[in-house]
C-alpha positions as CSV (number, residue, x, y, z in Angstrom):
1,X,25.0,-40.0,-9.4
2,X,25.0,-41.8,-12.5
3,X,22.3,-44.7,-13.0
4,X,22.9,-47.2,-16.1
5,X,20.0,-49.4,-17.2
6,X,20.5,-52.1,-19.3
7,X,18.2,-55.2,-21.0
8,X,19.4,-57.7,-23.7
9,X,20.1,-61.5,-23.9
10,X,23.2,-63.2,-22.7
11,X,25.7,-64.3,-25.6
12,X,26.5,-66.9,-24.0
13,X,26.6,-69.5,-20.7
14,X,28.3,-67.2,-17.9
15,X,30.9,-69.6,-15.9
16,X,32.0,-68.8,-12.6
17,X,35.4,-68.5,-11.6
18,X,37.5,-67.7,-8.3
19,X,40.1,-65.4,-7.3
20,X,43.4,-66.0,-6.2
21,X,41.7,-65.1,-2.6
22,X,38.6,-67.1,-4.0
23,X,35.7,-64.2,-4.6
24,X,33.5,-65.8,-7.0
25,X,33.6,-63.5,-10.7
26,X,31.7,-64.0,-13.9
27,X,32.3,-61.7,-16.7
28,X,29.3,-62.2,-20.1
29,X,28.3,-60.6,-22.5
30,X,24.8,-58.6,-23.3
31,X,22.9,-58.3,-26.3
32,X,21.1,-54.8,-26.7
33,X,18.9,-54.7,-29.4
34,X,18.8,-51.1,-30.9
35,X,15.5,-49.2,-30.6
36,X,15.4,-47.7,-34.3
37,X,16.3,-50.2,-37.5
38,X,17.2,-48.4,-40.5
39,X,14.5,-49.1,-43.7
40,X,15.7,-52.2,-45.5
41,X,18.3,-53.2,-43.4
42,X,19.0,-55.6,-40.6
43,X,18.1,-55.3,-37.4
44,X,21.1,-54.2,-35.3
45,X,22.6,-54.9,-31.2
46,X,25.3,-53.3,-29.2
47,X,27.4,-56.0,-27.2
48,X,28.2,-55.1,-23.7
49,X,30.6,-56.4,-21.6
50,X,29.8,-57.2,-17.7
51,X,31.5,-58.6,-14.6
52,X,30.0,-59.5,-11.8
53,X,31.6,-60.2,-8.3
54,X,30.5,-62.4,-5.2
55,X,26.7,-63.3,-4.5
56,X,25.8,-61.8,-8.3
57,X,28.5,-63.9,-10.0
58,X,26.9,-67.1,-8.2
59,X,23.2,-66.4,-8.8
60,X,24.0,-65.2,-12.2
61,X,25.7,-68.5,-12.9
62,X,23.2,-70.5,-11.3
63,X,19.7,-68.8,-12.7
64,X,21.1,-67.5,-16.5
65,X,22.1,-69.5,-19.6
66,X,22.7,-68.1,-23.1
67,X,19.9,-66.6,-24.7
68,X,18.2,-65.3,-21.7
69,X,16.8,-61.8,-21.1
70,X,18.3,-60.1,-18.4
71,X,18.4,-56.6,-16.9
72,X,20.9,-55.1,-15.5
73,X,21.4,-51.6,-13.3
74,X,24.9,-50.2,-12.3
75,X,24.5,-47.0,-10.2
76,X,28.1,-44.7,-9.6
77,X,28.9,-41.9,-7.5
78,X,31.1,-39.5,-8.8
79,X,34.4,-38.9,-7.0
80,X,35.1,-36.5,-4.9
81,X,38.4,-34.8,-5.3
């Protein structure tokens, strides 16, 4: 099983769209800032991309606007061949 945590701030308002079969979907963008800065230089953030599907998409559209701290965990089985 793999776990992925992740907290940042959105980059921007998400907006919720429909399907051709109209399933809600968002897709946003996070803003991680990186734990260790570099003497002298700026501080620096990873951007990662996220879609969301169904009752997420809706309360993440509903509850979230840009700027916002959010966290996030995606947890994947492996495949079995």
């Amino acid at each position: 099983m793999n776990v992925i945590c992740i907290m940042g701030r959105l980059t921007a308002d998400p907006e919720l769209r429909h399907t051709a079969s109209q399933v809600p979907v968002t897709s946003f963008t996070v803003a991680v800032d990186r734990a260790f800065q570099q003497k002298g230089s700026e501080r620096q953030a990873d951007f990662i991309p996220v879609v969301a599907w169904r009752n997420t998409a809706e309360f993440i559209c509903r509850y979230f606007r840009k700027g916002q701290k959010l966290s996030l965990i995606h947890i994947s089985e492996p495949t079995r061949p």
